[in-house]
N, C-alpha and C positions, 0 to 999 in steps of 0.2 A: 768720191765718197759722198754716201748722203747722210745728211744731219736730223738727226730728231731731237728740234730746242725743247729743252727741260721747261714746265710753265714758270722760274725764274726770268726767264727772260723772254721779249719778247715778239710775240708771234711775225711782227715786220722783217725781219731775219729770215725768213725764209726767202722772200719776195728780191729782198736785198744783196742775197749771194747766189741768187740765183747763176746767176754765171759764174760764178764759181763750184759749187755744189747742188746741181740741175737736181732733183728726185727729192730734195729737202723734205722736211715737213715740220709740224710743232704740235707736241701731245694737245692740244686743243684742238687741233686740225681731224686727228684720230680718236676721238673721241674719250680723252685721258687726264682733260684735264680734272686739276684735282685727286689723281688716282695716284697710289703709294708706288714706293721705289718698284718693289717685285713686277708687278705687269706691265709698265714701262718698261722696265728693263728686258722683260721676255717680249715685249709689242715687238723691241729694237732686233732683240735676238735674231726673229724667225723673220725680220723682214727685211734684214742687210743693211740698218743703219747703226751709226754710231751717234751715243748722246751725247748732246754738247750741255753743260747745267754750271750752278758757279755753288752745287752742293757739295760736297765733301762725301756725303753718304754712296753715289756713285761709283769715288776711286775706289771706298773702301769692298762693295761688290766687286769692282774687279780685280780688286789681291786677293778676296775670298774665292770668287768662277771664277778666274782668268776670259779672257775674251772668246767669240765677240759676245755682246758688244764692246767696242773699243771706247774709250769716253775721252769727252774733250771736255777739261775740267778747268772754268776760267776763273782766276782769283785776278778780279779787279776792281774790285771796294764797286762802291756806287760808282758809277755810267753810265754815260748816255747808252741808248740805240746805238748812234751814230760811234760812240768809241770803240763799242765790241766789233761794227762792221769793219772797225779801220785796222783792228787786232786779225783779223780774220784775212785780208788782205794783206796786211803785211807780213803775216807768219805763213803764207798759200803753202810755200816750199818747204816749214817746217811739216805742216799738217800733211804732205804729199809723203815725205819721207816719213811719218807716222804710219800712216794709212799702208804704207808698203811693207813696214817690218813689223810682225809677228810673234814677236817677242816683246812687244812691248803694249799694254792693254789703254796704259793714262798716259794721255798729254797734257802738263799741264801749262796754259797762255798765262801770262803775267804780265 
């Protein structure tokens, strides 16, 4: 699965799961940052990622389209860098079994 981080969080996520989700990237990287849900949402569409954001506005696009893109939606108050990576790492098998079933557009980490 690759990830497009929402500019919520930050761009070091990429670098940091890399071995876990190789093809990553972070709308700053694609030239987004700053830019409104709608073109992020279609950058993720047409180029096979799923966004990871800890915005709300996100889920609510994907019970409005349905997927993709798929969203990975983290409500973790303030945190570090280092806590999301650790979230990330230890849900791999939630997000695997995410990323496989099709019926379901949000994941939410907590």
């Amino acid at each position: 699965m690759k990830l497009l981080f929402d500019q919520n969080l930050s761009p070091k996520l990429v670098n940091r799961l890399a071995d876990l989700f190789p093809g990553s990237s972070h709308v700053r990287s694609v030239g987004l940052d700053g830019a409104s849900d709608d073109p992020i949402w279609e950058y993720a569409r047409l180029n096979g990622f799923a966004i990871v954001t800890k915005d709300e506005d996100y889920n609510n696009l994907s019970v409005l389209r349905g997927s993709p893109p798929k969203v990975v939606w983290l409500q973790l108050g303030n945190c570090t860098t280092a806590q999301v990576e650790a979230v990330f790492h230890g849900r791999f098998a939630d997000i695997e079994a995410f990323e496989n079933d099709p019926s379901v557009g949000t994941l939410v980490l907590s």
